[in-house]
C-alpha positions in Angstrom: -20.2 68.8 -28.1 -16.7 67.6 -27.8 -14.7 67.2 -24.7 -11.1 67.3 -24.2 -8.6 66.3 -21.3 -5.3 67.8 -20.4 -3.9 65.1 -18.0 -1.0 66.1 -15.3 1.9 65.5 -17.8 0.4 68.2 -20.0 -0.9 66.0 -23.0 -4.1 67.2 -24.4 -6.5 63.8 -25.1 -10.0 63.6 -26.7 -11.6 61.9 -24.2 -11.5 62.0 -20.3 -11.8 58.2 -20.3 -8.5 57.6 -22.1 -6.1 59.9 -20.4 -3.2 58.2 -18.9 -0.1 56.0 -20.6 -1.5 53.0 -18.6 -5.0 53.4 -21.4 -4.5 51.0 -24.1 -5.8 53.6 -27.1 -3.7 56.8 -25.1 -1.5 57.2 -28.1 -4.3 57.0 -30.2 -6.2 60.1 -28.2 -3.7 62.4 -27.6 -4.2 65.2 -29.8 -1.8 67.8 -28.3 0.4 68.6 -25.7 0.7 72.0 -23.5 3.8 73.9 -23.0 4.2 77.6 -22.6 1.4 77.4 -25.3 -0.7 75.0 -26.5 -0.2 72.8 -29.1 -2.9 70.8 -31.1 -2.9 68.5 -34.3 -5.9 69.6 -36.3 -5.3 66.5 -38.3 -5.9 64.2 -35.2 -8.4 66.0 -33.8 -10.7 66.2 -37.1 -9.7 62.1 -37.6 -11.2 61.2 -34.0 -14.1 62.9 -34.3 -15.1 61.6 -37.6 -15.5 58.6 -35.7 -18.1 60.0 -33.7 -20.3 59.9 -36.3 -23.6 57.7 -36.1 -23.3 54.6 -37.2 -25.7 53.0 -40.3 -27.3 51.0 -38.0 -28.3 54.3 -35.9 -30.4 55.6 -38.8 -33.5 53.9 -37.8 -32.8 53.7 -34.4 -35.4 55.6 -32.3 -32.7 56.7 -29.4 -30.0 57.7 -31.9 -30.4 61.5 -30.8 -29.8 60.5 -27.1 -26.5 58.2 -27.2 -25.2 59.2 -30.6 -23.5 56.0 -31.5 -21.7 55.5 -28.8 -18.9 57.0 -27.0 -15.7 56.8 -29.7 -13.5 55.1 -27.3 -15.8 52.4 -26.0 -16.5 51.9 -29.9 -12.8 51.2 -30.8 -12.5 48.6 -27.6 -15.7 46.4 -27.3 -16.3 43.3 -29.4 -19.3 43.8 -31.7 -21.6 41.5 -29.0 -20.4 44.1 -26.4 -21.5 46.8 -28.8 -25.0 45.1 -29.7 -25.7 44.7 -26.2 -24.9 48.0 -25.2 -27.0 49.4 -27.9 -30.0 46.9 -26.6 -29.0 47.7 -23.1 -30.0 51.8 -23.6 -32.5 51.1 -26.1 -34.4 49.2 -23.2 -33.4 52.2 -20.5 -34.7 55.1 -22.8 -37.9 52.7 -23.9 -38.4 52.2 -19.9 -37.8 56.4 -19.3 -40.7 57.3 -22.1 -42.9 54.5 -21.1 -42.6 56.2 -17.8 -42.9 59.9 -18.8 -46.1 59.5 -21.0 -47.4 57.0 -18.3 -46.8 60.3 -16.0 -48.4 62.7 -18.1 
């Protein structure tokens, strides 16, 4: 699914999290701009989302169909020890939520 965000200027981002000049990756996000009509750069657009791809260290990962890899933008700003730790972090949530569920059943 993607998401997009036109911001009160007009510009056209790829993510509602990065949507303002004060966002350190804004120029990096902005994939169009609205006018009388809208205007989009296929090229950006395609670029960005082949980031959202899974990561090699998703492939064996038992919660890779619920977080995905990770939101693109919080990819291309945490450290690596923020990443692993975030990864750990949901792994241990989504363990918790099925440990739960089956307990429930």
């Amino acid at each position: 699914q993607r998401e997009f965000c036109v911001t009160p200027t007009g510009d056209i981002t790829s993510c509602h999290r990065i949507s303002s000049y004060k966002d350190k990756l804004f120029g990096d996000f902005i994939i169009g701009k609205v006018y009388d009509v809208v205007s989009v750069d296929d090229t950006r657009i395609n670029a960005l989302f082949k980031l959202k791809q899974q990561l090699p260290q998703c492939s064996y990962c038992f919660c890779k169909y619920h977080c995905a890899g990770g939101c693109v933008s919080e990819r291309l700003q945490l450290t690596s020890e923020q990443k692993d730790f975030q990864c750990s972090f949901t792994r241990g949530i989504i363990l918790k939520l099925l440990e739960n569920q089956i307990k429930d059943y």
